[in-house]
N, C-alpha and C positions, 0 to 999 in steps of 0.2 A: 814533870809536865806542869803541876799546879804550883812551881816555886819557879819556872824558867820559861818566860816568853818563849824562848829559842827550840827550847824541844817541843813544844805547845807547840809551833811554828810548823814542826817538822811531820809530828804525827798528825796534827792537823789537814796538812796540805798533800800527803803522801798517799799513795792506796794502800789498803790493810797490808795485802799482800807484800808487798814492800819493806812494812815492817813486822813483818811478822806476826798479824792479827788477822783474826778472823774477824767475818764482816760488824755481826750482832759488836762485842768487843771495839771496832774501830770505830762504830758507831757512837759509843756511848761515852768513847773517849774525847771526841770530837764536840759531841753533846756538855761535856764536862770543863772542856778546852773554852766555849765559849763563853758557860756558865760564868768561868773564872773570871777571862780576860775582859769579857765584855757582859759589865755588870746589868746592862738592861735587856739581856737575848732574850727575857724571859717576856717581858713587854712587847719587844719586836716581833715574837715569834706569835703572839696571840694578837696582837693587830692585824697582822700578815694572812691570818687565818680565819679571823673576822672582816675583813677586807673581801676575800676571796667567797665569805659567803654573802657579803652585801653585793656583789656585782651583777650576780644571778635576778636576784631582788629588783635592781635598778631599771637592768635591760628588762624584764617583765615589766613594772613601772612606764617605761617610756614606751614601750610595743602596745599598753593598753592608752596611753596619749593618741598616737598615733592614730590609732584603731578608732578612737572617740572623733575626730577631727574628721 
């Protein structure tokens, strides 16, 4: 998996079940699959997550605009 796109590809895209993994396991392969292939998941995956707690943020932000106005 960490030497061939192509299996990366398969277990990647496939449900555990499928191949023969349990979920925790499918997970972490999946987890590892991106690590690899895609050398900034780790960037993406904490913007993505910082993101999602700035929004909460904004929309309060803009509800107390409103509220003032």
């Amino acid at each position: 998996m960490l030497e061939s796109n192509d299996v990366a590809a398969v277990i990647f895209h496939s449900r555990g079940f499928l191949v023969g993994l349990n979920a925790k396991t499918h997970s972490k392969l999946r987890y590892d699959t991106m690590k690899r292939w895609f050398s900034d998941v780790n960037k993406r995956m904490t913007d993505s997550i910082a993101l999602g707690e700035f929004i909460p943020k904004v929309n309060k932000a803009i509800g107390s605009i409103y509220s003032s106005l």
